[in-house]
C-alpha positions in Angstrom: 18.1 21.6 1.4 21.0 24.2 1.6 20.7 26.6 4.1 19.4 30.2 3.0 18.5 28.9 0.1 16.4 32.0 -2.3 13.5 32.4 -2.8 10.8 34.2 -4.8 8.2 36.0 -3.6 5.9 33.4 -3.6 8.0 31.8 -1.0 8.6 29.0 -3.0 12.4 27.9 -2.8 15.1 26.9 -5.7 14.3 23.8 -5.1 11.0 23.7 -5.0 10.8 25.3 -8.6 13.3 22.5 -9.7 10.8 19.9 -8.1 7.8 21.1 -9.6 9.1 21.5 -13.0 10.4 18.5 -13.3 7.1 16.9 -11.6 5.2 18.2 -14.3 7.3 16.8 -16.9 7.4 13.1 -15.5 3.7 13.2 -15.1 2.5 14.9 -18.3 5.0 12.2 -20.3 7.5 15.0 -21.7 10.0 12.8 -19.6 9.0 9.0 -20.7 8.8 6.1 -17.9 11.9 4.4 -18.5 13.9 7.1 -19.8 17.3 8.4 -18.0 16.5 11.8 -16.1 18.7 14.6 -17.2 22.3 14.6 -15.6 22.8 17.2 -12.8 24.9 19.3 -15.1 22.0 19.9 -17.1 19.4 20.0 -14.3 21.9 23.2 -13.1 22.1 24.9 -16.7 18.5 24.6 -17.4 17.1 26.1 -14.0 19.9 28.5 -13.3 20.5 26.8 -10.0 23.5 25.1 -7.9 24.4 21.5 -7.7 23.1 20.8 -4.0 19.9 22.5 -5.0 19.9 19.8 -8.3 20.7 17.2 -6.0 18.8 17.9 -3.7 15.8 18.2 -6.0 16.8 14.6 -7.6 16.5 13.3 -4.0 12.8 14.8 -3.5 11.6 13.2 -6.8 13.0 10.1 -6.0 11.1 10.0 -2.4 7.9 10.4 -4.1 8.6 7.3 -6.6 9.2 9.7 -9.4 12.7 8.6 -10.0 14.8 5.7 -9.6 18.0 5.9 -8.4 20.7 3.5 -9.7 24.2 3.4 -8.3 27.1 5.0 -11.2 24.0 5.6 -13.6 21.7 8.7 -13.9 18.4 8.2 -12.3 15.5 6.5 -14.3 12.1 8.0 -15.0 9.3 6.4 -13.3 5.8 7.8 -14.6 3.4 7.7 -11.5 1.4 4.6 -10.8 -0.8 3.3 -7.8 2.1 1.4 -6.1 4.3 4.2 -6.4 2.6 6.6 -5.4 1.3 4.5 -2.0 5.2 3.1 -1.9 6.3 6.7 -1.4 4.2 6.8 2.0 5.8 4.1 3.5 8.6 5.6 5.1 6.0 7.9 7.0 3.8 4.8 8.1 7.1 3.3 9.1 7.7 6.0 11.5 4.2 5.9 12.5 3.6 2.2 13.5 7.4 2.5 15.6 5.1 4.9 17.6 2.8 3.2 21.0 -0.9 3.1 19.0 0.7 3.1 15.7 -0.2 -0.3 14.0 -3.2 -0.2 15.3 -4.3 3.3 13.7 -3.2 1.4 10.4 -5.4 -1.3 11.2 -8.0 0.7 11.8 -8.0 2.0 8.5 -8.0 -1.8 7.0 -10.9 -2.4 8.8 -12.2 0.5 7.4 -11.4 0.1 3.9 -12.3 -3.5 3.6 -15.6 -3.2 5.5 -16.6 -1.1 2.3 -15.0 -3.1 0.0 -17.3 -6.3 1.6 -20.4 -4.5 0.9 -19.3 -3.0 -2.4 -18.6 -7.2 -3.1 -22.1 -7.9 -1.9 -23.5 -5.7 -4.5 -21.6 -5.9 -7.7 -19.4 -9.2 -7.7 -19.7 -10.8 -10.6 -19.5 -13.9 -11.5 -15.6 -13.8 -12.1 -15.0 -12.3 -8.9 -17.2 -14.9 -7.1 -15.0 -17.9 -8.7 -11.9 -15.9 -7.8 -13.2 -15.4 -4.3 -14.0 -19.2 -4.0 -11.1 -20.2 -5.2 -9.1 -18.2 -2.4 -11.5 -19.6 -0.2 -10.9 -23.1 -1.2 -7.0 -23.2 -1.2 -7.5 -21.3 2.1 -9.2 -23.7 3.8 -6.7 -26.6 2.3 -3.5 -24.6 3.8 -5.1 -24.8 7.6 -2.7 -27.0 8.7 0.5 -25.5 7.4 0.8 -22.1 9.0 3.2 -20.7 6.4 0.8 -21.6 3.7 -2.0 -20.4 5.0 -0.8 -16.9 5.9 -0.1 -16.7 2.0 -3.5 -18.1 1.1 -5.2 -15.5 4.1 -3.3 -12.7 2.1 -4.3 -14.0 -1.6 -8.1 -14.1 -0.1 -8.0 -10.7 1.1 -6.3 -9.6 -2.4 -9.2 -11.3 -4.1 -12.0 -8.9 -1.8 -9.5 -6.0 -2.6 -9.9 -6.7 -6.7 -13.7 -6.9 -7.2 -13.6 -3.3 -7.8 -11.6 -3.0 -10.4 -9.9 -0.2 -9.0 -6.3 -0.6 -9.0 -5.9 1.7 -6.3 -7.1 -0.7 -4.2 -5.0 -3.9 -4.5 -1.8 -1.4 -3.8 -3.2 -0.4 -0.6 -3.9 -4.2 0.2 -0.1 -5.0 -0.5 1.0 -2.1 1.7 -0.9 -2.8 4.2 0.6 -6.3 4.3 3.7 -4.6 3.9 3.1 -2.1 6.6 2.0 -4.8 9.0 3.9 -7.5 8.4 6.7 -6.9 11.0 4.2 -7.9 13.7 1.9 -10.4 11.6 5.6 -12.4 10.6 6.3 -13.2 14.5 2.7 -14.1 15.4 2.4 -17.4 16.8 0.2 -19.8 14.4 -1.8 -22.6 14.8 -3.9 -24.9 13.1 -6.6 -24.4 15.0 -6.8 -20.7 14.6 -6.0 -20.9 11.1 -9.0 -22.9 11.2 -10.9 -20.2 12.8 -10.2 -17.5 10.5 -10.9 -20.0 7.6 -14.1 -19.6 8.9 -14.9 -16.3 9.3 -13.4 -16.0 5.5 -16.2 -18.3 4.6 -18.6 -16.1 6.5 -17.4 -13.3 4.3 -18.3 -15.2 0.9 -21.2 -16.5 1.9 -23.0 -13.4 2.7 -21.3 -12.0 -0.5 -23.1 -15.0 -2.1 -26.5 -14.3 -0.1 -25.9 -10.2 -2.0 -26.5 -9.0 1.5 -23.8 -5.7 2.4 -24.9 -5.4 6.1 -24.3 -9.0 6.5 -21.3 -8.7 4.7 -19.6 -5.6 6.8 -20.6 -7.5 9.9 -18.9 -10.8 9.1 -15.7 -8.6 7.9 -15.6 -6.5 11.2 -16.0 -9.5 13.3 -13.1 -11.4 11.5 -10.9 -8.3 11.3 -11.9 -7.5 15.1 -11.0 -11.1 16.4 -7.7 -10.4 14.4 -6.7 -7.9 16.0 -7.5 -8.9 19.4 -5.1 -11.9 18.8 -2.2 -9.6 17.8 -2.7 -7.6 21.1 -2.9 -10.7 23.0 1.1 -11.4 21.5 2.2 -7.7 21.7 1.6 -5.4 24.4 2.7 -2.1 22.8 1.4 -1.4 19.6 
């Protein structure tokens, strides 16, 4: 933002206005998903602003997954979704998890959020989201002896707990938090025997899905997530 930049006696800065008009416009569909997002020329007509503060305002929107910026072309509208608006965190929880304590605060807030996604499943699965479960399960337990298989099978199982709700808030978060965490999970050392392990407690999981019981449920998540964790800090000292 330029220095001394105005502003009104709200407090509220040139390019803040510029911000949250435009805001409004992307996400009450005056500006359509897809469409090019006027030129900076126009931005600085319009508002009665100066460049920086139009470019700077273009940068801002863009952060929060608002905008798409394309090299030599004006920047595209992008109408907010789920994944954009849980992509435009990222760069935060980046910052966080380079901290000592980091990834595990994230992690806490997996266990968190899929402990009540286990008894949620325990309730209300139906009988769709039991075959998908099962069939996660089943192509889990196949991969246990190829590590790189069945790290993509442990993910598409936990995807598959993340989707009974129907929510689709929920399956973003599970792909950032693989996002988030994969820089540690990619150089963890893996074996078949504890691929075998958390095979396992996966099956644990389902099964006390299966038996509709959410205490049981919770506890078999917790324990799996737990014993994950505990074999991450066993590989990384600081984190």
């Amino acid at each position: 933002m330029e220095q001394g930049t105005p502003r009104n006696r709200s407090g509220e800065s040139a390019v803040d206005r510029v911000v949250a008009a435009f805001q409004e416009k992307i996400v009450s569909g005056d500006l359509a998903n897809g469409s090019s997002f006027p030129a900076e020329r126009s931005i600085v007509d319009s508002m009665g602003v100066s460049r920086p503060v139009a470019r700077e305002a273009i940068k801002i929107l863009a952060g929060r997954g608002l905008l798409e910026i394309m090299p030599r072309h004006r920047p595209i509208v992008r109408s907010p979704d789920a994944e954009s608006i849980i992509g435009a965190l990222s760069g935060l929880v980046g910052h966080l998890i380079g901290r000592s304590g980091g990834t595990r605060q994230i992690f806490e807030i997996r266990i968190f959020v899929e402990a009540g996604l286990a008894r949620q499943a325990a309730t209300s699965a139906t009988r769709d989201d039991i075959t998908r479960l099962r069939t996660a399960l089943e192509a889990n337990g196949q991969a246990t002896a190829d590590s790189a298989k069945f790290y993509a099978t442990d993910q598409e199982f936990h995807a598959a707990l993340y989707s009974i709700s129907g929510n689709p808030i929920f399956p973003a978060i599970h792909q950032a938090f693989n996002d988030w965490l994969a820089p540690k999970w990619d150089m963890m050392p893996r074996l078949p025997d504890r691929n075998l392990k958390n095979y396992k407690a996966h099956k644990a999981i389902v099964e006390a899905i299966l038996d509709r019981d959410p205490d049981k449920a919770e506890a078999a998540l917790r324990t799996h997530l737990d014993d994950a964790w505990q074999q991450v800090s066993n590989v990384f000292a600081d984190i």
